[in-house]
Every structure is written in C-alpha cells, then in structure tokens.
N, C-alpha and C positions, 0 to 999 in steps of 0.2 A: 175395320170400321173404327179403328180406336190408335191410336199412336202419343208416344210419348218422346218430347224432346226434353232430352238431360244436358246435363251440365253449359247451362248458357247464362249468362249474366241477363236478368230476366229485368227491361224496362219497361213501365209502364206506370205515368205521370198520373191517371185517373185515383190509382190505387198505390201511390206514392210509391212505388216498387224500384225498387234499383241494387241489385245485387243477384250472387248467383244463386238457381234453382232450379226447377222443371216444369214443363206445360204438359199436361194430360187432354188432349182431344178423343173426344170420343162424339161420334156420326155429326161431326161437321162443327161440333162447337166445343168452346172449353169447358173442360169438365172440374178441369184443380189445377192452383196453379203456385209455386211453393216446393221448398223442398220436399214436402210431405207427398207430394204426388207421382215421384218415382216410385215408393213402395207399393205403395197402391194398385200404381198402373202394374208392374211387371208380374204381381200376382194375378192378374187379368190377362196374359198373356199377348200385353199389345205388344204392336210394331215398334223400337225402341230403336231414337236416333240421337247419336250424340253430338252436340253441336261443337266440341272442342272451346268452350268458352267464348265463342262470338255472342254478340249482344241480339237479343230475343225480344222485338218488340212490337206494339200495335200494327197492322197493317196501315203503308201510308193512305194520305185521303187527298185530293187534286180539287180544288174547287172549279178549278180552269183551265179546260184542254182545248185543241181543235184537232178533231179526229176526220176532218174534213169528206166525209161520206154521210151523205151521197152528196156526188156532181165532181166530186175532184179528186177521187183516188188515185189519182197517178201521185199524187202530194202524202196522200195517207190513206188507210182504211181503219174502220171500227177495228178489224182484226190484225194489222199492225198496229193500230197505236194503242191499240192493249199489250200489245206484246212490249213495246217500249216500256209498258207502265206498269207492269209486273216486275221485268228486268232492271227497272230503278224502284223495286219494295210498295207501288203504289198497288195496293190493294181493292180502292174504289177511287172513280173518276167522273168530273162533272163534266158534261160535252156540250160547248158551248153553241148555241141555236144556228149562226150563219154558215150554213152549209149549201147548196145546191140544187134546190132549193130549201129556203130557211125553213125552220123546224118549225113555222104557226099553226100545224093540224096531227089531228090526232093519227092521221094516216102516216106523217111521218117518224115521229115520236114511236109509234109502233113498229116501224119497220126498222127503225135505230135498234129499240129494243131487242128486237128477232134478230139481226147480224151479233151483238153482242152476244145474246145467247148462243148461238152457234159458234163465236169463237172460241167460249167456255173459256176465258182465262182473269178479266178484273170484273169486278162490278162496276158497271154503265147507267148513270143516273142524267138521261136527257136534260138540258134547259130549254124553255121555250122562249119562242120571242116575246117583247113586252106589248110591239104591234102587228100589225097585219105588214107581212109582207119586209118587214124592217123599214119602214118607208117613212114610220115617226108621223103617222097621221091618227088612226086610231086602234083603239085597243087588239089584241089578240083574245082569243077564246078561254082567258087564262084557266077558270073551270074547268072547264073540260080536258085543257092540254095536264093540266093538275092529276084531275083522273085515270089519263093514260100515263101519267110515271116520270112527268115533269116535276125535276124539286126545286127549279126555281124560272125566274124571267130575265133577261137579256137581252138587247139586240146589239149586245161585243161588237164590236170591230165599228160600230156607228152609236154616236153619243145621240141622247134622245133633246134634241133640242126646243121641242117645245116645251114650255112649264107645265103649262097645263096636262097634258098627257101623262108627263112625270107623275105631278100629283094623283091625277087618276090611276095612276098603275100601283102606286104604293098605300093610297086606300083602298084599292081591290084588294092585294094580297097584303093588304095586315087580318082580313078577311082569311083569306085561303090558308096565312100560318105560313107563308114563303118567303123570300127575300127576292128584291127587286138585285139585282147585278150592275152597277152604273159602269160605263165605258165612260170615265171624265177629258172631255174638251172641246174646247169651246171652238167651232172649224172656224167662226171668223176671224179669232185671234190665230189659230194654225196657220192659217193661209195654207200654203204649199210646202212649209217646213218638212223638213225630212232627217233633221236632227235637233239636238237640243238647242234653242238659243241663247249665247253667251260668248266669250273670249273667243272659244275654240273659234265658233262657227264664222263669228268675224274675221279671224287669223284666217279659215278656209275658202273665205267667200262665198258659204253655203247658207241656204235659208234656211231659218230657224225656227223653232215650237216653242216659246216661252212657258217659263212654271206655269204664267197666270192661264194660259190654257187648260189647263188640269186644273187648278185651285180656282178659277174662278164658278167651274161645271159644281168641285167637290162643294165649294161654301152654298153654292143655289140648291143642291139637292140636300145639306145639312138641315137646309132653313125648310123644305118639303117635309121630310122627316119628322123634324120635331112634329112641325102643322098637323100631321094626317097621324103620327103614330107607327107609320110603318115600317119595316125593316130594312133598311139601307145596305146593301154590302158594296162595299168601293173596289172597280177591281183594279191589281197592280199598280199601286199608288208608286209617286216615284220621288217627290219633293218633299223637300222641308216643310214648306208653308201647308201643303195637304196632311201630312202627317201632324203638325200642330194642330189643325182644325177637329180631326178625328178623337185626338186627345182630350181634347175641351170640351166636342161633342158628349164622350162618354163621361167624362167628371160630370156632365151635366145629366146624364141619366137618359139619354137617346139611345135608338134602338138602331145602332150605328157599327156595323162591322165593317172590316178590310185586310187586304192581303196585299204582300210582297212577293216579287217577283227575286228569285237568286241572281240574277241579270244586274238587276237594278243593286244589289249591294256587293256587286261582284265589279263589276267595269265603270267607265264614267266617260263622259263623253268625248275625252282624249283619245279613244280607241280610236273615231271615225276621223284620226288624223292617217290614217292607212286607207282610206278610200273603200274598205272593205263594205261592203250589204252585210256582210253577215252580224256585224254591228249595229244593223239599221233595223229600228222594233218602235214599235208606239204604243206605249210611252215612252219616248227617247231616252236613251243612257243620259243623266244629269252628270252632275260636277261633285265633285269630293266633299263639298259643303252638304249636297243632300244625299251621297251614302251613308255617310256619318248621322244622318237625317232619321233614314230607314234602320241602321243598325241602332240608334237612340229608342226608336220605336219599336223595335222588335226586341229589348233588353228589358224596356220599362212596362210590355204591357199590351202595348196600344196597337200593337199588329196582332191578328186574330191567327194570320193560318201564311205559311210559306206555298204559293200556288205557283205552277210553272209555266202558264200563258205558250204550254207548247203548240207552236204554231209550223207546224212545217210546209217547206216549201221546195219545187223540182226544182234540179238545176239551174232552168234557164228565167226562170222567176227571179233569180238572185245571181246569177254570170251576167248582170247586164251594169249601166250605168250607175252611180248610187242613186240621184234623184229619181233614176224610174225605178228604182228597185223595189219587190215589195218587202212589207214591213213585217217583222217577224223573228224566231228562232225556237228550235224546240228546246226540250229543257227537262225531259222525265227522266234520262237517265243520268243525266249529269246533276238534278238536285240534292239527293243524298250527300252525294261527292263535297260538292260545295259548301253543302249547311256543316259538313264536320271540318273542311279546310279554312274556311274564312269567320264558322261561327263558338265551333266549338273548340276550335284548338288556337283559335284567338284568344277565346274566353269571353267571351259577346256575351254568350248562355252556357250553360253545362247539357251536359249529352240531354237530360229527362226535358230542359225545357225546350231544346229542338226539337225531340219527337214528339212531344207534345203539341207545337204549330204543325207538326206534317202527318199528326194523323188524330188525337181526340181533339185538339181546339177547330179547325177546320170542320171538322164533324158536328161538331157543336154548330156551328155557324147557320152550316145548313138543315139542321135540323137531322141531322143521319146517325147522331148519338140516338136518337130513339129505335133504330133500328137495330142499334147493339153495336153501333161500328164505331171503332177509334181506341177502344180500350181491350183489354183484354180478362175481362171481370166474369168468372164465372157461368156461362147459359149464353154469353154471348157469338155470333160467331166464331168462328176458330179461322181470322183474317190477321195471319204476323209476318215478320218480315226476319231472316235471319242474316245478319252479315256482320263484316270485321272491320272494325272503325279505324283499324289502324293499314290494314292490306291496302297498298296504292291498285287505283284504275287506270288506262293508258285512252285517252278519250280517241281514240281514231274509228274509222269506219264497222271497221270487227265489233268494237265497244256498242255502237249504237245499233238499235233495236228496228228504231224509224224507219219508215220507208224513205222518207228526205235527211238531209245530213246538214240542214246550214246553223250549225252552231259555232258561236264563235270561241269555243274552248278546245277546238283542233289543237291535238297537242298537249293540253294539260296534261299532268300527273298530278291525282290526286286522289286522298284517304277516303276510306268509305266503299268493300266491295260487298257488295249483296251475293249473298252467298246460296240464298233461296229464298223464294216465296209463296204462301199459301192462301187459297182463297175456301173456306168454306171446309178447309181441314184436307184439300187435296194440295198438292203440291203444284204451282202454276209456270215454276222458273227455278232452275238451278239443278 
C-alpha cells in the first residue's frame, strides 16, 4: 500500500520543485515528497523503487482526445486510447463529446464512464455536447450531463454557428462553473478547404481554409465571453491573429482560455507538398509565420495547456485521395517527445514550464486542479509520470499504443522516453 520512488530529479511547477529527491505514496496518494521522504518511507517498510535519476513529474493532463467509442471502435476504444495515454505519461484525459452517437445524455456519459472504469488504466473525464444531437439548434441537458461527470461542453469537430446558442451556452455554464470548448470556423469562409490557405495551396492547386476562418469564430466568441462572463476555452488554436486576440483578451481580464496542438508548432503547411493525409487535420497545419506565432504564445504565457486533439483514424479513412481524406492524427504518444525536441531543447521553455502546460495548467483550465490533479502536493492523488528526457523514441508502429497509426511523425527520433506511469499510486505503464 505504500511505495517510495528515490533518487529522481523531482518536477513539479505548482511547488516550484526542480531538483533531485523522493515521492512517498502511501494508499493511492502522496504522502511526502523531498529528500526527507526516503528515510521515512524505508523505516515503514515500503516498496522502494529507484528511478536512476529520470525526471519525476505530475501526471500529464489532455484536455482534448477522441476515444471514438462508442460507434467507431474499429478507429479507437475507451480502452485503447487509454492505453495510448498512459504510454505517452497522460495520467487524465478529456474525451471529446462526437462520438456514435454524441455524448448529449446522461446514458451515454455513463456508459463512457463504465468502459473507462473497466479499462482501469487513465482517468476519463467525459465532455458533453453543447447541443442536442450537435446539430447547433438548441441547447443540450448541460445540468444534468454535469451531474453524471461531464467537466465540460463541446460539439468538436462542428463550430456552433449560431450566436445566439453560443451565448446561451456560456451563460448556462458560467452557472454550472465549466468551460464552453469552441471548435473556431467559420464553414462559410472554409468552403471545402482541406488545407491551409496561402502560397503552398496556390502552388498546389488545392482549396484552401484561410486564418480568417478560425479568427474570425475566435473574435465572435471573445466578444460573447466578455458579454455573458463565461468561460471560453479555444480549442487547438493555430494562427497568429487568434493567438494575438487571446492575448488581449486576457490583458483585458476575460475568462478566456486555450490550447495548442504539438502539430501545429511542429509542421507547417509545406508538408501537404507530399500529398500525404496524414498531414491533413483541422485546423490546418499553417505557415512558419504562425508557428512562430504559437511558439510566441506558449513562451509568453498566453497558451494555457499543450492538448493533443488525438484524433485517430483506420486505414482506409486516410489510404484515400487527400481532398476526401478525413481530417485528423493522433498525438498521445508522440506529445512528450515533441514538447522536449522542439520546446525544451530549443529553449522555447525550460523543462518545469513544459510540464506545467501538460499537466497543472491544463488542470487548472478545467477546473480538475480541485480535484488534486496536475501537481504533486502532498494528500493529492499519487498521478506521476517517470521518464528520461534525454532517451531517444523510434516513432514506428511498436512505438504507438493506438489502435490507428496515422501520424504524420513515422519515422522520427526523438527525446523524451516514459519510462513509467502511475495512476492513483498503482503502476499503469512501464
């Protein structure tokens, strides 16, 4: 019932921690956490494991999965794509509502919940839809789906284009104490795009998704927010112009959160010069002017949580043309990887304030810091992550966890191998 990990370089951004020490769990949650807690523990006769100095830190947190169950597990289940999100340190996971049907009742919110319990491996935190049916007519049950273990609203994958509904959804839950989820753009201006539009797409003769698709949804729901008070989270922003807006927003004292996708500060819309799908996601890979964009706002501040919008998909969803292809890639185990190749050994951030957007700020977001998740502060859970920032990963098939495989990092090598993880003080990976 009691276990002690020694000698690990012990982070944790809550409690300004960074340096080496030991974690004392004892029945599921931290009991001490410090050099001081190896003596302790081994007079207690715990289980005593040595981490060889890999880094020891909060479990991560996902604001944005798709676990696609029910209606499409041939793509995913509850109990694969936990297993993905363990194997990439994610410790808790938000599962986003369009599923098979969509998450608007409490029957299926419950039955989400029951498959996760049964897989026994991350923590599984439903999102509901924001309407009935995702159909962006009128409201969903949010009460209620709140009740059964919804910690927020969404209908992902479809922007909610009337105003009005908007508004009503974010005066509901500034009520309920949740966050509305925006999927930003605008389908008129989308048209039929199926990549970003600019240079590339002209050079390819492929139709395109302008920034002002996304920034024109992100500035309409800023100016809701303010009006109603509610809690705004943007999801996988991708531009310049949206992440300046976010910026402003919060200087101005809005209750205005957002996340980045490792995609989006990872690739640029160059890739889709290969004709590859696995390239093809929406919000479209942009241009080097708005990586730069996203890495600007993930240095300064103004990105709340690295989410990985893991979206997977079979085979033959993505083996087809690129215009019909669907849109998408997963991304749970390859986030780690990337946040230490492109942000920490760039020098973007130092290690504490990467793990801090992928497991207490994230938390924070959703409000799941109150439940003790994202830090590792004494009575809290015992939800950490152990691995070695410098051990290269080989991204191939063996590597990934998912039931689908279309990520477009086949092939990378990169730092960052998770060497175990635990959920609730039991061990769930490694």
């Amino acid at each position: 019932m009691s276990l002690l990990v020694k000698n690990v370089r012990l982070v944790d951004p809550v409690q300004n921690l960074d340096g080496p020490g030991s974690l004392l769990v004892v029945e599921g949650a931290v009991a001490a956490i410090g050099t001081e807690a190896e003596h302790d523990l081994l007079a207690a006769g715990a289980e005593v494991l040595d981490g060889g100095g890999a880094v020891l830190a909060p479990g991560f947190v996902d604001l944005h999965v798709h676990f696609r169950e029910p209606g499409q597990t041939r793509k995913e289940s509850i109990e694969t794509g936990s297993r993905a999100a363990v194997a990439g340190g994610f410790t808790s996971v938000c599962a986003m509502a369009n599923t098979k049907p969509v998450n608007d009742s409490v029957a299926i919110t419950e039955m989400m919940l029951t498959r996760a319990a049964k897989a026994d491996l991350c923590r599984y935190f439903p999102i509901g839809t924001v309407s009935r049916e995702m159909k962006g007519e009128e409201l969903a049950d949010m009460g209620t789906l709140k009740a059964a273990g919804c910690v927020a609203f969404s209908d992902d994958g479809q922007p909610i284009g009337n105003s009005a509904l908007m508004r009503r959804a974010l005066e509901y839950t500034r009520w309920l104490e949740v966050p509305v989820v925006a999927h930003e753009e605008d389908r008129d201006l989308a048209g039929k795009g199926y990549m970003h539009e600019g240079a590339v797409s002209a050079s390819l003769g492929c139709l395109g998704i302008p920034a002002a698709a996304e920034e024109a949804m992100v500035a309409r729901d800023i100016v809701l927010a303010e009006h109603t008070g509610g809690h705004l989270h943007l999801a996988h922003l991708s531009t310049k112009g949206s992440l300046r807006m976010v910026r402003e927003a919060k200087a101005r004292g809005l209750n205005v959160t957002c996340e980045v996708t490792p995609h989006h500060f990872a690739l640029s819309d160059k890739e889709l010069m290969k004709f590859d799908s696995d390239y093809k996601m929406n919000p479209p890979l942009r241009t080097e002017a708005d990586i730069q964009a996203v890495l600007e706002a993930l240095a300064d501040g103004t990105v709340d949580a690295i989410a990985t919008d893991h979206a997977p998909h079979a085979w033959d969803d993505k083996e087809v043309e690129l215009p019909i292809a669907a849109f998408g890639v997963i991304g749970l185990e390859t986030a780690l990887p990337l946040t230490m190749e492109l942000l920490v050994n760039r020098k973007v951030l130092n290690l504490a304030q990467a793990i801090a957007l992928l497991s207490w700020k994230p938390a924070q977001a959703f409000h799941l810091d109150r439940r003790g998740l994202g830090s590792l502060q004494p009575g809290a859970p015992a939800d950490f992550v152990l691995f070695d920032p410098g051990a290269k990963v080989q991204v191939d098939r063996a590597f990934i966890q998912s039931k689908s495989y279309n990520t477009p990092f086949k092939g990378w090598s990169l730092p960052g191998q998770v060497l175990g993880t635990w959920v609730g003080g039991k061990r769930v990976w490694g």
